[in-house]
N, CA, C and O of each residue as an XYZ file, in Angstrom:
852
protein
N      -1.263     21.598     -8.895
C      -2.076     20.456     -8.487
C      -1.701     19.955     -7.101
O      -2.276     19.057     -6.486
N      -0.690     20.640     -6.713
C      -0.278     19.754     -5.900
C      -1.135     20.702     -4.302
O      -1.182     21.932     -4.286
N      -1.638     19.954     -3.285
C      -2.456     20.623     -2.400
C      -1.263     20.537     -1.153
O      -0.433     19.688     -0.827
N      -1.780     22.352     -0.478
C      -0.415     22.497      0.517
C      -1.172     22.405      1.638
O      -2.366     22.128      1.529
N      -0.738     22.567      2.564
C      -0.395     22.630      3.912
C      -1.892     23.233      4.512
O      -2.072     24.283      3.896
N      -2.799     23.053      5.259
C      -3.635     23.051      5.611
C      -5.021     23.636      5.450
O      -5.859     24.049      6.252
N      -4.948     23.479      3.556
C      -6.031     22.981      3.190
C      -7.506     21.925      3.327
O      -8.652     22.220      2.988
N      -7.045     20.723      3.897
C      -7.592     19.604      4.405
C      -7.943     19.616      5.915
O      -7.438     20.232      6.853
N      -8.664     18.998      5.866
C      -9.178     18.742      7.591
C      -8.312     17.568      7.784
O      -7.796     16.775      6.996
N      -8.305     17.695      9.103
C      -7.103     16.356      9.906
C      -7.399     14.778      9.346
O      -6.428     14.054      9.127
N      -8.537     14.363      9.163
C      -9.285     13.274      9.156
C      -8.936     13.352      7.952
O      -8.370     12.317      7.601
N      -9.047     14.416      6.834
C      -8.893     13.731      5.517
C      -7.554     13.362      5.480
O      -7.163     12.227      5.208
N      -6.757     14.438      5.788
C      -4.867     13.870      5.500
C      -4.419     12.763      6.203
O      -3.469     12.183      5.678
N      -4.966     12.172      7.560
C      -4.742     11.131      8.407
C      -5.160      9.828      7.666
O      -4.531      8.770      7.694
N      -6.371     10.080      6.970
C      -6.631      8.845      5.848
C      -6.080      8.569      4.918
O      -5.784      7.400      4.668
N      -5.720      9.793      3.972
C      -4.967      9.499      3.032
C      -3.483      9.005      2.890
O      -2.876      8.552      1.920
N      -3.067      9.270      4.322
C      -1.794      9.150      4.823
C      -1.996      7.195      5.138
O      -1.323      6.265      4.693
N      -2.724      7.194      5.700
C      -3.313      5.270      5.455
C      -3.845      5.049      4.663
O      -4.882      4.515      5.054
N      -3.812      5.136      3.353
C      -4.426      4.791      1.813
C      -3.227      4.893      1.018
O      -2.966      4.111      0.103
N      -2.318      6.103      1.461
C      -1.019      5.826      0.285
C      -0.030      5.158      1.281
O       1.061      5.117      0.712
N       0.062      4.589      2.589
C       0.903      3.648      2.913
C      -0.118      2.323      2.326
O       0.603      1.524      1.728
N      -1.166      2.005      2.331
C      -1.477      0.417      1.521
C      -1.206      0.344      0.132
O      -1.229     -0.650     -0.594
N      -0.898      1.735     -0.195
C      -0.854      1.472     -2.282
C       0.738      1.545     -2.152
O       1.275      1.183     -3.200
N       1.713      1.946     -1.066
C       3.136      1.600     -0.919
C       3.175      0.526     -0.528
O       3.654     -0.084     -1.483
N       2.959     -0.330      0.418
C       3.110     -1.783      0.309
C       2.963     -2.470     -0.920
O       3.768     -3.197     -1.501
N       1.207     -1.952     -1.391
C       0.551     -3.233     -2.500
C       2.022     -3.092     -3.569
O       2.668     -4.105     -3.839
N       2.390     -1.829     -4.063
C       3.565     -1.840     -5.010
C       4.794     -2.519     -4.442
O       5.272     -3.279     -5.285
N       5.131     -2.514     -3.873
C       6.336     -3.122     -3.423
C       6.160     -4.382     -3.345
O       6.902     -5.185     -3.911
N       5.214     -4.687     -2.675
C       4.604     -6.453     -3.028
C       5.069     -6.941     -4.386
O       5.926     -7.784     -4.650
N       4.401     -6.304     -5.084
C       4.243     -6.080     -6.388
C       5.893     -6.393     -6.869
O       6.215     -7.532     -7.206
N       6.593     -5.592     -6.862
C       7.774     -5.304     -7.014
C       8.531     -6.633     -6.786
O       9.053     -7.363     -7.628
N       8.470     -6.761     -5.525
C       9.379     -8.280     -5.412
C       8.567     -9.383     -5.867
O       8.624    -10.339     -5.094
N       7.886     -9.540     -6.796
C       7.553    -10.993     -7.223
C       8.244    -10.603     -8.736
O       7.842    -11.092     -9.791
N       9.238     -9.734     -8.639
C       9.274     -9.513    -10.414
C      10.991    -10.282    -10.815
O      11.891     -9.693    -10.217
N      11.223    -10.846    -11.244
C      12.524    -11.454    -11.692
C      13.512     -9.912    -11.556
O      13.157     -8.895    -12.152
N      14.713     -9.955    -10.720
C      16.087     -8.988    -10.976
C      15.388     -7.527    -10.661
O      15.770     -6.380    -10.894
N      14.193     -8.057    -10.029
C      13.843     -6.155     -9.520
C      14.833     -5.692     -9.250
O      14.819     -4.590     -9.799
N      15.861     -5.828     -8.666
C      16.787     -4.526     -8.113
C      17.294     -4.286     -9.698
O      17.912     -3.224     -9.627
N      17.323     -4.568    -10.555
C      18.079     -4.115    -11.858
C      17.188     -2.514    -11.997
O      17.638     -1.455    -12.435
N      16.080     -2.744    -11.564
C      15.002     -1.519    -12.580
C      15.233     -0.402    -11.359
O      14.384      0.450    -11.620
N      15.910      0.011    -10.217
C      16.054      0.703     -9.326
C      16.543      2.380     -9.940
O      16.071      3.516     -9.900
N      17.993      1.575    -10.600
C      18.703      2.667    -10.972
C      17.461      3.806    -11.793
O      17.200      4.936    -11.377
N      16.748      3.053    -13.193
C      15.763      3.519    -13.670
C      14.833      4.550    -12.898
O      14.913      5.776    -12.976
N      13.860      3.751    -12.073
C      13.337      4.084    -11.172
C      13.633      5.527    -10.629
O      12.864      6.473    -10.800
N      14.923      5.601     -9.903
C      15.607      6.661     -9.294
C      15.769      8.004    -10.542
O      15.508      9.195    -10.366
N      16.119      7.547    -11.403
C      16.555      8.329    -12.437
C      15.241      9.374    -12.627
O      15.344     10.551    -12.280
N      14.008      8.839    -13.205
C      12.400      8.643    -13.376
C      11.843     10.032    -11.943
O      11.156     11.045    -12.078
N      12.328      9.610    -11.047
C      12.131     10.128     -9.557
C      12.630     11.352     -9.474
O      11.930     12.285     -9.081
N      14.136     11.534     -9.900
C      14.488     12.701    -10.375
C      13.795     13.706    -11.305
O      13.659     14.899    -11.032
N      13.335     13.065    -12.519
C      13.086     13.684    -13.471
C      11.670     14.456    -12.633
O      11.707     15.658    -12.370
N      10.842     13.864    -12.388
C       9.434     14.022    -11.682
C       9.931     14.994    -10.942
O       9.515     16.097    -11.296
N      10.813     15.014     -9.864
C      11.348     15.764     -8.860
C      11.840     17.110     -9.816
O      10.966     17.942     -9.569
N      12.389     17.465    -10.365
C      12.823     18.752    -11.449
C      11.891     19.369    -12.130
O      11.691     20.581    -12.205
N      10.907     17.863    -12.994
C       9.936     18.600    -13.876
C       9.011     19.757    -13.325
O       8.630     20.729    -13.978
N       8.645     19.406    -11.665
C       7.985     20.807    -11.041
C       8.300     22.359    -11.089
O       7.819     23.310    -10.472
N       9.237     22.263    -12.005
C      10.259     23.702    -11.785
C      10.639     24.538    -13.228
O      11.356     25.528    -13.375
N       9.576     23.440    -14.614
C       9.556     24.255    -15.340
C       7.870     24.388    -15.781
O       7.010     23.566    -16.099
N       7.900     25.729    -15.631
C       6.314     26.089    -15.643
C       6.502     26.758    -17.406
O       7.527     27.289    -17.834
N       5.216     26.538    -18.189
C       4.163     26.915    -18.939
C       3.464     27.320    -19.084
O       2.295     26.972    -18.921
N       4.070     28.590    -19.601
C       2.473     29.776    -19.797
C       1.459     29.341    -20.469
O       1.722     28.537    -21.364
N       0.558     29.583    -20.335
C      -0.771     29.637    -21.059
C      -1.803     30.014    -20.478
O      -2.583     29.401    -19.749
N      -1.777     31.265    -20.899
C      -2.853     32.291    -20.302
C      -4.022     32.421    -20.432
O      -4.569     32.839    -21.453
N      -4.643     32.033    -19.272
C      -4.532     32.500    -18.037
C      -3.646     31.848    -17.244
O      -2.955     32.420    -16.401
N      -3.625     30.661    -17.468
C      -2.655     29.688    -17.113
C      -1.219     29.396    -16.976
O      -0.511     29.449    -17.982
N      -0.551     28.990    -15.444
C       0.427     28.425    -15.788
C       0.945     26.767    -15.419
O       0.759     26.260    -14.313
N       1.465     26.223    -16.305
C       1.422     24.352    -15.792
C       2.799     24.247    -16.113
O       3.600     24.945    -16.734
N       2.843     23.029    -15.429
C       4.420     22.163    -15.144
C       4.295     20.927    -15.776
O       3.365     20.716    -16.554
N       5.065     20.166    -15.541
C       4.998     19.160    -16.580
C       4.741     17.864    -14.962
O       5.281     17.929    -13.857
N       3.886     16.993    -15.411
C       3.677     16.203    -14.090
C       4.249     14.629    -14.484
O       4.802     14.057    -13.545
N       4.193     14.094    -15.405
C       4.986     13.053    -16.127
C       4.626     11.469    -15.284
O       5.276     10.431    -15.157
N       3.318     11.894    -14.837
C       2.659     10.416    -13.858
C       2.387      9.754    -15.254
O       3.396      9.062    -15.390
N       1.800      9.606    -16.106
C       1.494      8.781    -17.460
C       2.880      8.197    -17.565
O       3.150      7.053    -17.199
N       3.798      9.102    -18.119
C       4.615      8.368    -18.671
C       5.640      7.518    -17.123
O       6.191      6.452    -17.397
N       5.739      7.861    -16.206
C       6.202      7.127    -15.192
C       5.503      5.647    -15.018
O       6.125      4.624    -14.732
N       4.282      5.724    -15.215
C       3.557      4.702    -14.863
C       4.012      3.528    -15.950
O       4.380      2.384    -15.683
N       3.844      4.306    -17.572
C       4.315      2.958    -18.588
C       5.531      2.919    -18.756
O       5.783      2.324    -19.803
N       6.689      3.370    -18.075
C       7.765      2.856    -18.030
C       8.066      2.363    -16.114
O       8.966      1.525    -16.088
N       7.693      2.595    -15.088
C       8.161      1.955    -14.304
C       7.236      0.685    -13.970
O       7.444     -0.330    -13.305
N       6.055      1.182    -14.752
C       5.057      0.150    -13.810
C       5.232      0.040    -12.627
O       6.317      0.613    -12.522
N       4.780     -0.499    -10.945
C       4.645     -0.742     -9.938
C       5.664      0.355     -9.151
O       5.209      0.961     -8.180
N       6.777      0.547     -9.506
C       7.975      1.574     -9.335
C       7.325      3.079     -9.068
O       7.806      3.915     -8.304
N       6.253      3.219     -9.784
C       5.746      4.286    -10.290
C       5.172      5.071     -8.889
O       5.192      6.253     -8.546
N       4.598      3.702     -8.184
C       3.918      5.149     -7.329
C       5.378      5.391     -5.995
O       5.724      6.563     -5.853
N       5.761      4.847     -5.549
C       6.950      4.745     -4.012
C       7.550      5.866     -4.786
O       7.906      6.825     -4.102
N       7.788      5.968     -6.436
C       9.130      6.924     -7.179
C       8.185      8.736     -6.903
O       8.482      9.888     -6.590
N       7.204      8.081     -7.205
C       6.528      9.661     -7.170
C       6.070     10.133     -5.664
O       6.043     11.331     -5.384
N       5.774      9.297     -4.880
C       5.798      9.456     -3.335
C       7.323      9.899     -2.864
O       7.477     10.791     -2.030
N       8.105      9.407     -3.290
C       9.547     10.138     -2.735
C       9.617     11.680     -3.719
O       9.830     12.742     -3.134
N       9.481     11.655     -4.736
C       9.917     13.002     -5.305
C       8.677     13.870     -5.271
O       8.835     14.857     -5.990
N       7.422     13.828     -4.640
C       6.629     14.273     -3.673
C       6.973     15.575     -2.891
O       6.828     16.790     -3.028
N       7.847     14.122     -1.418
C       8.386     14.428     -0.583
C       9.458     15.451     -0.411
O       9.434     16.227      0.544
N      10.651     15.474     -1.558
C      11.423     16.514     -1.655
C      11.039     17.600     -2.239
O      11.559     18.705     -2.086
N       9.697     17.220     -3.247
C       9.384     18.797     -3.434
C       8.817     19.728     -2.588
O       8.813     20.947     -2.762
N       8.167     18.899     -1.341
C       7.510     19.963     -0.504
C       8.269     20.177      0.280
O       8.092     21.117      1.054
N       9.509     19.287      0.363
C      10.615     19.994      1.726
C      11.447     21.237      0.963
O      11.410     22.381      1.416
N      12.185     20.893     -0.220
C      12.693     22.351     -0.752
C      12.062     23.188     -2.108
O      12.723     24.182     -2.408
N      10.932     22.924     -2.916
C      10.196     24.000     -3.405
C       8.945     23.890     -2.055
O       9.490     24.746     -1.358
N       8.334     23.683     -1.640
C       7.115     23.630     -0.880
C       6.302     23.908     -2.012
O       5.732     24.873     -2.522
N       6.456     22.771     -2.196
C       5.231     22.287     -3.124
C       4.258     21.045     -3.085
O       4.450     19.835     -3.201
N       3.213     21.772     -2.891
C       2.402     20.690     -1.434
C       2.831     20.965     -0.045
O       3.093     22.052      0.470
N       2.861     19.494      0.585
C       3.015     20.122      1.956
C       3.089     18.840      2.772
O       2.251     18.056      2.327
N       3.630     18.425      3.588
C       3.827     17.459      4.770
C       2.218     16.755      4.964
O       1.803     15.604      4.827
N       1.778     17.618      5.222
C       0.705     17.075      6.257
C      -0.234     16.102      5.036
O      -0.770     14.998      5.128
N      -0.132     17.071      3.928
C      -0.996     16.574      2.416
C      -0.221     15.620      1.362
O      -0.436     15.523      0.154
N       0.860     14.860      2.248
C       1.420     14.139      1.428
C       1.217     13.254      0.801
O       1.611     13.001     -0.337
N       0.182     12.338      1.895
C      -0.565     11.664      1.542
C      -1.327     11.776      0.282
O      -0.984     11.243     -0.773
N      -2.182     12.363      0.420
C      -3.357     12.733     -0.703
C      -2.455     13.098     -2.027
O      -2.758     12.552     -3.087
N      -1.436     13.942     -1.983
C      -0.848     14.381     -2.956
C      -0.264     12.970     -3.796
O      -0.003     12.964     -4.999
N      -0.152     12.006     -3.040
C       0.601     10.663     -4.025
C      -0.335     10.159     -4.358
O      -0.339      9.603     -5.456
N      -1.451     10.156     -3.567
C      -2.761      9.722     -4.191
C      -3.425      9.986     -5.628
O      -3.917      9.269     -6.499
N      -3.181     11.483     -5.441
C      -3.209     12.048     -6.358
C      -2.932     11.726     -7.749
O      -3.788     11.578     -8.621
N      -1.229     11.593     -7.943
C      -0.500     11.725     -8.535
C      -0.179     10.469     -9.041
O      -0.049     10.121    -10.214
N      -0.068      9.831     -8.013
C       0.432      8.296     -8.046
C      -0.536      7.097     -8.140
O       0.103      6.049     -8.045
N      -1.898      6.891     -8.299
C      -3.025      6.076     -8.818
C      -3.172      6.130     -9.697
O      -3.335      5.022    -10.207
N      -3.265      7.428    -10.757
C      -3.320      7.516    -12.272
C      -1.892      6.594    -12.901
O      -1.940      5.713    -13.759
N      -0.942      6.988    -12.347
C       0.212      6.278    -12.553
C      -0.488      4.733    -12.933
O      -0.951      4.370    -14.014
N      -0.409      4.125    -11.902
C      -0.558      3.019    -11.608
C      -1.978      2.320    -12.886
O      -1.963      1.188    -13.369
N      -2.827      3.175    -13.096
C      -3.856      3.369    -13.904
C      -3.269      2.840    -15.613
O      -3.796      2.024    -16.369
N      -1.902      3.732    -15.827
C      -1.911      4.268    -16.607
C      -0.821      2.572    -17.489
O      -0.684      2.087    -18.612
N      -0.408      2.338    -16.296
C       0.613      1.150    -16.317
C       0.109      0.264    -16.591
O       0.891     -0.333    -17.331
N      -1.383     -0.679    -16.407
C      -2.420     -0.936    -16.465
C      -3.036     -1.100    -17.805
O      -3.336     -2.173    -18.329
N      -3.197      0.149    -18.323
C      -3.679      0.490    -19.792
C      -2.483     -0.089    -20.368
O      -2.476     -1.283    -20.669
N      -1.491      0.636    -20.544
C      -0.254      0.051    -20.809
C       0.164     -1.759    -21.613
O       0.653     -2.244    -22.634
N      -0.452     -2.177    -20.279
C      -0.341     -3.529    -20.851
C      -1.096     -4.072    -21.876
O      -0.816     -5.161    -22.377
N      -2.578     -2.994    -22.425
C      -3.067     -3.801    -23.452
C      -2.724     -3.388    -24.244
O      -3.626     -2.949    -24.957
N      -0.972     -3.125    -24.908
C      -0.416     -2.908    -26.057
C      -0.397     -4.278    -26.665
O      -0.376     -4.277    -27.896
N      -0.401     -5.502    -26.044
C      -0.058     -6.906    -26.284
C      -1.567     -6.761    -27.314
O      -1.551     -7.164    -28.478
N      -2.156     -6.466    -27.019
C      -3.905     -7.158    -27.741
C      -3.527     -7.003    -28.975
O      -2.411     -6.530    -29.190
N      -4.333     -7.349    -29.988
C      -3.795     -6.995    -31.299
C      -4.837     -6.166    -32.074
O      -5.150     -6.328    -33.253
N      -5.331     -5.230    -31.195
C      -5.829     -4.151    -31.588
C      -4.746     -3.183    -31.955
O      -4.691     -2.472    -32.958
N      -3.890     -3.280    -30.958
C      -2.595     -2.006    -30.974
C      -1.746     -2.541    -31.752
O      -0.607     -2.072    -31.767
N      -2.120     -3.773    -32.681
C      -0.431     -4.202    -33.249
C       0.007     -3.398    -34.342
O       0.898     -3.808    -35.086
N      -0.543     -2.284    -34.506
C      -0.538     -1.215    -36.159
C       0.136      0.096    -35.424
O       0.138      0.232    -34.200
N       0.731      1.082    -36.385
C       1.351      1.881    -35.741
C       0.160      3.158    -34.916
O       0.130      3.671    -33.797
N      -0.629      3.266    -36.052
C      -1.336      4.558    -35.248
C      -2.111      3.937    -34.150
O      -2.054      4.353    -32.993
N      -2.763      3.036    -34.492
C      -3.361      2.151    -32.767
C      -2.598      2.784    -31.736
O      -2.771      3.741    -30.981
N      -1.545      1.799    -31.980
C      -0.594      2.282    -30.770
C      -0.291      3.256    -30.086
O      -0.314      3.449    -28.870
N       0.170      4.234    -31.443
C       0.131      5.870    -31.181
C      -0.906      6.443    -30.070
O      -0.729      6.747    -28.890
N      -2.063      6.475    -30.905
C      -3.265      6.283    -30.100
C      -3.368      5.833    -28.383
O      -3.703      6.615    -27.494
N      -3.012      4.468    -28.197
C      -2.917      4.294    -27.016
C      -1.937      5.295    -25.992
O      -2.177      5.682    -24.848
N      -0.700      5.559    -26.904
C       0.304      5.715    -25.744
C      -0.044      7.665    -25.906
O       0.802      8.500    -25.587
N      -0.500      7.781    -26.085
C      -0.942      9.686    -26.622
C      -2.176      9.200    -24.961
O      -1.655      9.271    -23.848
N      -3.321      8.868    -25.053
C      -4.350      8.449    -23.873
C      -3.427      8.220    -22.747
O      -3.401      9.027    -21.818
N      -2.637      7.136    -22.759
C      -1.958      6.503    -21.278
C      -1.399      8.637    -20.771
O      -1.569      9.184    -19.681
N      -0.867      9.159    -21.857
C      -0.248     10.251    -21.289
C      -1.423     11.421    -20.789
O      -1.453     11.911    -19.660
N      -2.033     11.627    -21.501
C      -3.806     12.466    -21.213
C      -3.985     11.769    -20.189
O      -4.385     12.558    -19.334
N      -3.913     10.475    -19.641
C      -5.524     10.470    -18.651
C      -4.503     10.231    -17.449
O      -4.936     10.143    -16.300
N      -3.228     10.135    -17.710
C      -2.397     10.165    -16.601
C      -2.560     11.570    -15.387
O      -2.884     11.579    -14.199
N      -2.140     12.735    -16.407
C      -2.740     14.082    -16.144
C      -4.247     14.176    -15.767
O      -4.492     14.389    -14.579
N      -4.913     14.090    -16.323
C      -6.858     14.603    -16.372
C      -7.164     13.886    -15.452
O      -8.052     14.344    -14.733
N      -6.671     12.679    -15.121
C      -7.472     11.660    -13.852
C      -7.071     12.271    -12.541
O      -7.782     12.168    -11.541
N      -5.698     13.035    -12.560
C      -5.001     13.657    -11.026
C      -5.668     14.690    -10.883
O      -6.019     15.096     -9.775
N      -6.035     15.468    -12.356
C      -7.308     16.783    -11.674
C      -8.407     17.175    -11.678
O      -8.914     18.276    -11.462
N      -9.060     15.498    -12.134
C     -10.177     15.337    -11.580
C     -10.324     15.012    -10.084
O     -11.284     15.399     -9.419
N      -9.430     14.361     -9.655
C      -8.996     14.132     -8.535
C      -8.909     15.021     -7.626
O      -9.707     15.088     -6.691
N      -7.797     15.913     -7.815
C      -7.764     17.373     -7.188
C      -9.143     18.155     -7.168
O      -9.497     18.409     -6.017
N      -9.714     18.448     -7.818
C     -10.986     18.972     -8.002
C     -11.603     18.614     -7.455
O     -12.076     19.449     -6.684
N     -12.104     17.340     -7.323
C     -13.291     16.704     -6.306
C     -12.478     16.942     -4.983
O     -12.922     17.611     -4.050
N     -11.410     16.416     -4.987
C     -10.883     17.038     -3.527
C     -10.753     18.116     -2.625
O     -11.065     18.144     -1.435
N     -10.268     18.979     -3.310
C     -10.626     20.470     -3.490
C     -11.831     21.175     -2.844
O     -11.905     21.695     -1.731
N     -13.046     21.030     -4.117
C     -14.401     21.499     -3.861
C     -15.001     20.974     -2.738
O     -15.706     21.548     -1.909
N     -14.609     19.689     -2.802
C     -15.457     19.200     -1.044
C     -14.791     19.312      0.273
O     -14.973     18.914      1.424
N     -13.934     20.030     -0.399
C     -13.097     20.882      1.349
C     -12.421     22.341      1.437
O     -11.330     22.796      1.783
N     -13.745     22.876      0.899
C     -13.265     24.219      0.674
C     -14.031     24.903      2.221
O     -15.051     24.581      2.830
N     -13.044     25.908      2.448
C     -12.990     26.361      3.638
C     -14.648     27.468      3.732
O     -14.831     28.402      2.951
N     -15.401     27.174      4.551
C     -16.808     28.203      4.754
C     -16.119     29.703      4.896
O     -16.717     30.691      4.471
N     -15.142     29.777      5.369
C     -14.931     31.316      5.406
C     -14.281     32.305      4.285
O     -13.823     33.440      4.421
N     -14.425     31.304      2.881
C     -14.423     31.365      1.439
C     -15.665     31.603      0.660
O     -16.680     30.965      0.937
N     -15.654     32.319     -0.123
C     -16.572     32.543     -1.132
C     -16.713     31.219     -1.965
O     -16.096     31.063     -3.019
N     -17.639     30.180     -1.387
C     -17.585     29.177     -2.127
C     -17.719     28.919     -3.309
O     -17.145     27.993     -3.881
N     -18.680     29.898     -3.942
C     -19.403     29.588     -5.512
C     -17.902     29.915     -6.375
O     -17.371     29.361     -7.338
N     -17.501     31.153     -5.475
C     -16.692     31.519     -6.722
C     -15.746     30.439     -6.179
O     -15.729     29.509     -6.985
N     -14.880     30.180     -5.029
C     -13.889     29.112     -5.506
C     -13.918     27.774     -6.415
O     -13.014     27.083     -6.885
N     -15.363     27.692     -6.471
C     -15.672     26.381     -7.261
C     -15.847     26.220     -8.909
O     -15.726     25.306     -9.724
N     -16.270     27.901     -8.939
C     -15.788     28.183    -10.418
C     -14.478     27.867    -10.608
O     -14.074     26.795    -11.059
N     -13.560     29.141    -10.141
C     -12.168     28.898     -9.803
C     -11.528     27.986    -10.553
O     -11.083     28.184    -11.683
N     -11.453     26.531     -9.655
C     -11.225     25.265     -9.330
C     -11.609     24.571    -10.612
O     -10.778     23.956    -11.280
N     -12.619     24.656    -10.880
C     -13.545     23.856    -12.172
C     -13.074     24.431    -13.535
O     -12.992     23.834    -14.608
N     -12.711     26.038    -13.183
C     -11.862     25.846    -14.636
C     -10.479     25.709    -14.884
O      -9.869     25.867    -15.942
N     -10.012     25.352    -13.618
C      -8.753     24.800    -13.697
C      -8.408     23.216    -14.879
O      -7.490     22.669    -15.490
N     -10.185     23.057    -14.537
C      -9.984     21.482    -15.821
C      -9.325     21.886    -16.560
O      -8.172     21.458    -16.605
N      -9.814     23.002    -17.570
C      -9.185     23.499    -18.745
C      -7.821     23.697    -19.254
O      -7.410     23.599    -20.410
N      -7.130     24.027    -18.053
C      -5.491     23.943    -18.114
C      -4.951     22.238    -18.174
O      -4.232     21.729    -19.033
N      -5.439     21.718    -17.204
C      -4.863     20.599    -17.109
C      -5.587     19.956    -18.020
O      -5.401     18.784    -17.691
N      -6.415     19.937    -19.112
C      -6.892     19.694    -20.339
C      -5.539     19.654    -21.611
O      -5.089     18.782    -22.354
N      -5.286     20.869    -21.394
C      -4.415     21.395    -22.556
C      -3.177     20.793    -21.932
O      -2.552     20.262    -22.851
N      -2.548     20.637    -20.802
C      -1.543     19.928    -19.537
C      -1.681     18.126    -20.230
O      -0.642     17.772    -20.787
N      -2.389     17.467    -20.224
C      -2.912     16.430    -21.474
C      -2.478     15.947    -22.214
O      -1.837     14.917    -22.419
N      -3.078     17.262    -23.003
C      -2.983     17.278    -24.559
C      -0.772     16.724    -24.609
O       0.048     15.834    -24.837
N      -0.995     18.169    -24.180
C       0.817     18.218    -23.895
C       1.871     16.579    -23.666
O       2.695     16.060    -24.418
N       1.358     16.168    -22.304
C       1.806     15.145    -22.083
C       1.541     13.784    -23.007
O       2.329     12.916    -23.384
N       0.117     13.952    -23.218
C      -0.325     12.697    -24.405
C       0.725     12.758    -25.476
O       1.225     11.701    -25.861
N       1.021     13.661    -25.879
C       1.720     14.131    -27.121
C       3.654     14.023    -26.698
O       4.424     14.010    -27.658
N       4.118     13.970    -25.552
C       5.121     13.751    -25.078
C       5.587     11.903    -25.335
O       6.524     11.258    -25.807
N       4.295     11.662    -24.701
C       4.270      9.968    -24.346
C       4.747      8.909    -25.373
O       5.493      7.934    -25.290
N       3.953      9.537    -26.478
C       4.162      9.413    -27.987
C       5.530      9.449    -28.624
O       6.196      8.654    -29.288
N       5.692     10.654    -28.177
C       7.663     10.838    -28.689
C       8.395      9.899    -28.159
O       9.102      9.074    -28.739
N       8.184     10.063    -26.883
C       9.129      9.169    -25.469
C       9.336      7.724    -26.680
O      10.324      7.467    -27.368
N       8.033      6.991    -26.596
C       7.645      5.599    -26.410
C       8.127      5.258    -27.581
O       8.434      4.067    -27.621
N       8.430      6.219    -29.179
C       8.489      5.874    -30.216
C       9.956      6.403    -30.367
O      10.500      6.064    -31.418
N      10.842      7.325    -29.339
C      12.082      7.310    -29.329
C      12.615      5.897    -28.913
O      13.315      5.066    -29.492
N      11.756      5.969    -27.166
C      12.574      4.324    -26.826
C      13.042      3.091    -27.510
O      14.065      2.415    -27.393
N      11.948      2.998    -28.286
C      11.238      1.560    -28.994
C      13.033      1.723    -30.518
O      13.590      0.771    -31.064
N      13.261      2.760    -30.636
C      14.413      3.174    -32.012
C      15.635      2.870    -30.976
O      16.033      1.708    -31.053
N      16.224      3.585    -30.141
C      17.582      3.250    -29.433
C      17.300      2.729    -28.412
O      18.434      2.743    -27.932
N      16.512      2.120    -27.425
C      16.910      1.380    -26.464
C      14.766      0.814    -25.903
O      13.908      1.169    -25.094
N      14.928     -0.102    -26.908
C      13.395     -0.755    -26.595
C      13.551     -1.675    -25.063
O      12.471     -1.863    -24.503
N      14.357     -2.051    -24.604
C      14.048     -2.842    -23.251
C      13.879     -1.405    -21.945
O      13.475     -1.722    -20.826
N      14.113     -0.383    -22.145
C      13.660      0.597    -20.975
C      12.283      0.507    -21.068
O      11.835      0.570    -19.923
N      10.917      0.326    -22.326
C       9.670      0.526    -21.970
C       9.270     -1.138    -22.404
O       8.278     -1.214    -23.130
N       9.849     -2.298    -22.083
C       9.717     -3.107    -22.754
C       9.548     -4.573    -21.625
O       9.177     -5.708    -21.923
N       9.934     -4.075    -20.405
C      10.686     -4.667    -19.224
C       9.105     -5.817    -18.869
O       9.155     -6.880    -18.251
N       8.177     -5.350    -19.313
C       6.686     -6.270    -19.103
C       6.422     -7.345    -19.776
O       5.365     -7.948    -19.587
């Protein structure tokens, strides 16, 4: 998912590069109106790591292969943290896997890091008392992890297809591309089903890590 190195026209990466510096401010804004923010750093960092590693174990599924992208669950445990954490572990993946790319850094947190933020969002209507039952809940936190994933490659996709190079076989790259949904479908499924474990491990030995809202 992640888009490399001069894929994009100048104008798109120059924008996106001023769209994910305003969603790095708006979070950080964000951030300091929160009581003992520096407490949730260490977290944060930890979270950043994990994101930063998870690129490096791939999943067959053939035709397919996927990594684990963990923007859902970053988002309902760092909230606001979520996108600056995935914009830095971004950054080191394209300097030592090159994965992505400098110039597409931008777009790539965009990417990655709005669903986050999305997902943190959803998150909060665990309070309603729709979710106050166990499978509700379940329910919710299985979605926060699916649409964390499916929203970044829908994302990618529209991004993608509307800047695909003319000296490409367009139809077919757009097939290509379009059935890439399908992986990151089942990529989803996966994570929805992660989110679930995570949220219902936390909540047993240590409920204030997803609880901090």
């Amino acid at each position: 998912m992640h888009i490399p190195d001069g894929l994009l026209p100048p104008s798109v990466a120059i924008s996106s590069y001023a769209i994910t510096g305003g969603i790095t401010w708006f979070s950080l804004r964000q951030i300091r109106k929160q009581d003992n923010y520096q407490q949730q750093i260490p977290k944060a960092s930890l979270l950043t790591a994990a994101f930063f590693v998870s690129s490096l174990i791939h999943i067959p599924i053939p035709p397919f292969s996927i990594h684990l992208i963990l923007n859902g669950v970053m988002g309902l445990i760092l909230g606001y943290y979520a996108f600056p954490a995935i914009l830095i572990g971004l950054f080191f993946q394209a300097v030592f896997f090159q994965h992505g790319g400098l110039s597409t850094l931008g777009i790539n947190a965009i990417i990655m890091g709005v669903p986050s933020l999305l997902a943190y969002n959803i998150w909060l209507c665990r309070k309603l008392p729709l979710f106050n039952n166990f499978l509700a809940s379940n329910i919710l936190n299985f979605f926060i992890g699916f649409i964390g994933i499916f929203l970044s490659a829908l994302l990618f996709v529209f991004i993608t297809i509307n800047n695909i190079s003319p000296d490409l076989n367009i139809n077919m790259e757009k097939k290509v591309i379009l059935a890439s949904l399908i992986g990151y479908a089942i990529q989803g499924i996966i994570e929805g089903t992660l989110t679930v474990m995570l949220v219902n491990f936390f909540y047993k030995v240590k409920p204030e890590i997803i609880n901090n809202q």
